[in-house]
C-alpha positions in Angstrom: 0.0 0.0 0.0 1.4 3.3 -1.4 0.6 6.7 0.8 0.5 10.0 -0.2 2.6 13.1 1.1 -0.4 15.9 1.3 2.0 18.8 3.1 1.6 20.2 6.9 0.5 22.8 8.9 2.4 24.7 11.4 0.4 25.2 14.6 1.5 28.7 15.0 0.1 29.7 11.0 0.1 28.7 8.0 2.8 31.2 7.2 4.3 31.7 10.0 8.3 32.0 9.5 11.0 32.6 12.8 12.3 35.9 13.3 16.0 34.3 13.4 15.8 31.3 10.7 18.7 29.4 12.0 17.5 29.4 15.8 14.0 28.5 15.8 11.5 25.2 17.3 8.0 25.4 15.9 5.1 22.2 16.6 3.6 21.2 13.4 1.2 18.5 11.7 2.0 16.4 8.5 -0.2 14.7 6.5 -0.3 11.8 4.4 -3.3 9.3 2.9 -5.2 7.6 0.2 -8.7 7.3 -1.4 -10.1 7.3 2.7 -8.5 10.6 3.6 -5.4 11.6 5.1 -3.6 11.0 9.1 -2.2 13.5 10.8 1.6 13.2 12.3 3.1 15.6 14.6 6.5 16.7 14.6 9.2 19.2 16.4 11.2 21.0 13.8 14.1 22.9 14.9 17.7 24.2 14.5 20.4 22.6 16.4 21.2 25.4 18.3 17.4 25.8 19.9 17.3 21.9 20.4 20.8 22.2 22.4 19.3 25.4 24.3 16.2 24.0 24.9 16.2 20.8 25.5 20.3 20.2 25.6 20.2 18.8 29.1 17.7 15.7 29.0 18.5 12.8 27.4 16.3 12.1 24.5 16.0 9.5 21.7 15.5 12.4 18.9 12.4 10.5 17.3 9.6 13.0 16.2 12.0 15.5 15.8 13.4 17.0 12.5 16.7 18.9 12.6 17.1 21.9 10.1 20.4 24.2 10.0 18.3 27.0 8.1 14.2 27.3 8.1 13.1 26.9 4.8 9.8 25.8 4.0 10.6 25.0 0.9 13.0 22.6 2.2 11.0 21.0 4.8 8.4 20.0 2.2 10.8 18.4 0.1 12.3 16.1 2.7 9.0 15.3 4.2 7.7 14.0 0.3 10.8 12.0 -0.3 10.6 10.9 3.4 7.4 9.7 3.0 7.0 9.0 -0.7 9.4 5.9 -0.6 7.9 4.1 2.4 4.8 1.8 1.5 3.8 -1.4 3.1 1.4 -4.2 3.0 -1.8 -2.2 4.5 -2.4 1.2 5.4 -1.4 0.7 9.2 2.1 -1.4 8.4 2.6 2.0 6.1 1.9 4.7 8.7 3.5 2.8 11.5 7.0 3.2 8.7 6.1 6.6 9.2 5.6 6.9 12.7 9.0 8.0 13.8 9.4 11.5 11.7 6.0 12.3 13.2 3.8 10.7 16.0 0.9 9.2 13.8 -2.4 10.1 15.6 -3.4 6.8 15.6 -0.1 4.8 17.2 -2.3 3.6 19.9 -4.6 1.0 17.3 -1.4 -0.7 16.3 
């Protein structure tokens, strides 16, 4: 079963940008489906330098997080479509569940 990449939303806006765009840590949603609609994933995207200000001290596994040297939104589309364009399974949950990791699917908990 092949998904479809079908782009985010960043909980602040939709256009919302950082005032410095290499030290910056924003929440967001990505989305990707079929024919049945599209699941929702949520990811931290941040610069290395507000990840080791911010959260520098605890020990952490770095899943659900995406590291960028330099907002670009441009950018961040891009990797999530390749990210998730390649990964395909043999039913729509063994598909998300590949995913789960860049973002936390809404629906872990079924699987």
């Amino acid at each position: 079963m092949v998904l479809k990449y079908s782009g985010f939303h960043i909980w602040e806006a939709d256009d919302w940008q950082p005032d410095d765009l290499t030290d910056f840590g924003f929440w967001m949603d990505f989305y990707v489906g079929g024919a049945n609609g599209n699941d929702a994933f949520t990811v931290l995207v941040c610069s290395p330098s507000w990840f080791a200000r911010e959260r520098g001290s605890e020990a952490t596994s770095g899943r659900n997080v995406i590291f960028m040297p330099r907002f670009d939104r441009n950018d961040l589309d891009a990797f999530l479509k390749a990210r998730c364009a390649g990964e395909s399974g043999k039913s729509v949950e063994t598909t998300m569940l590949k995913i789960d990791g860049i973002g936390e699917w809404e629906y872990r908990y079924r699987s």
